[in-house]
N, C-alpha and C positions, 0 to 999 in steps of 0.2 A: 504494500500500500504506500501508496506513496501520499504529499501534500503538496499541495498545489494554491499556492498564495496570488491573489489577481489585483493590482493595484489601481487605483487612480487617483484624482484630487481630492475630490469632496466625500468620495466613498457613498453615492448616492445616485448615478446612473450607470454609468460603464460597468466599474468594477462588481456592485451584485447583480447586474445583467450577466456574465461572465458566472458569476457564486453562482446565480440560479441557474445557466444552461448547460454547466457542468455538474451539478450536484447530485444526479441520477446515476451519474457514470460508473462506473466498474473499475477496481481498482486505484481508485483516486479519492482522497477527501479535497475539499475546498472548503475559502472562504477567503475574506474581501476584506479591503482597508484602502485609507485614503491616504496622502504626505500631509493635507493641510490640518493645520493647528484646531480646524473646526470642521473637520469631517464626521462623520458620523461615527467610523469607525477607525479612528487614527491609527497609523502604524505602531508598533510597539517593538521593541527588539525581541522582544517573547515570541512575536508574530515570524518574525522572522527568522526564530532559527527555528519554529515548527514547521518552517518550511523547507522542502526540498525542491523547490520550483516555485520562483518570483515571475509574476506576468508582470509588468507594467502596460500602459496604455501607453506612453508618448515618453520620450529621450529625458525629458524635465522629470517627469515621475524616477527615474532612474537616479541622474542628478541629485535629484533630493537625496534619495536612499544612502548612496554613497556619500556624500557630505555626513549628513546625521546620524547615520546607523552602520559604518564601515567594520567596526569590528563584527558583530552582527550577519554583517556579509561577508565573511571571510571562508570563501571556497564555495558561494552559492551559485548559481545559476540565475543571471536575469534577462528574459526573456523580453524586448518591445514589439507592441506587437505593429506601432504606427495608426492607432487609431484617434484620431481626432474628436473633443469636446463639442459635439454636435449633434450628441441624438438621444432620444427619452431613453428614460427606463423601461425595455423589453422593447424596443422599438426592433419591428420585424427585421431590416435595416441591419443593423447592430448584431441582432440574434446570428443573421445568414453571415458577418464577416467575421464573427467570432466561431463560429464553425465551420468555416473554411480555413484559419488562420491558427489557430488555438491547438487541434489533435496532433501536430503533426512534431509539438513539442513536449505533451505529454508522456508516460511512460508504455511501450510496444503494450501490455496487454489491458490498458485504460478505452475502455469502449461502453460507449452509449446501450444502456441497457437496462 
């Protein structure tokens, strides 16, 4: 089993779009966090060393990471995946590029199921 940590700013559209469209999967846990000061679910370094796999959303989400929580991140994996602050929570949009973009980083027996 692995973990599977998906970031973004505010921890309020992207990143649990992401928690929720992977949460069903097979062999994977997830869960969500933001970098900013007033996200919902702010990063923690706790967060980050339960994880085995950092998503971010955009190169700044990364940035942050590294800057404030380097030790933290020492030997992790972080994944960007390039997707830009511009679309709802579950927004159909959103759902279809995270699942073309997202499996291919996950672990060989992590599958929708």
């Amino acid at each position: 089993m692995k973990n599977v940590l998906f970031i973004c700013s505010q921890n309020r559209l992207r990143s649990p779009t992401a928690e929720q469209v992977f949460a069903s999967w097979r062999g994977i846990e997830v869960t969500s966090a933001g970098t900013n000061n007033d996200a919902e679910n702010p990063v923690t370094a706790e967060v980050l060393e339960w994880a085995d796999i950092i998503i971010v959303m955009e190169r700044t989400h990364r940035n942050k990471l590294q800057q404030k929580f380097r030790a933290a991140l020492n030997g992790k994996r972080i994944v960007c995946l390039e997707i830009p602050d511009e679309y709802e929570y579950m927004d159909p949009a959103l759902v279809r590029l995270m699942e073309a973009k997202v499996p291919k980083f996950l672990p060989a027996g992590a599958f929708n199921g």
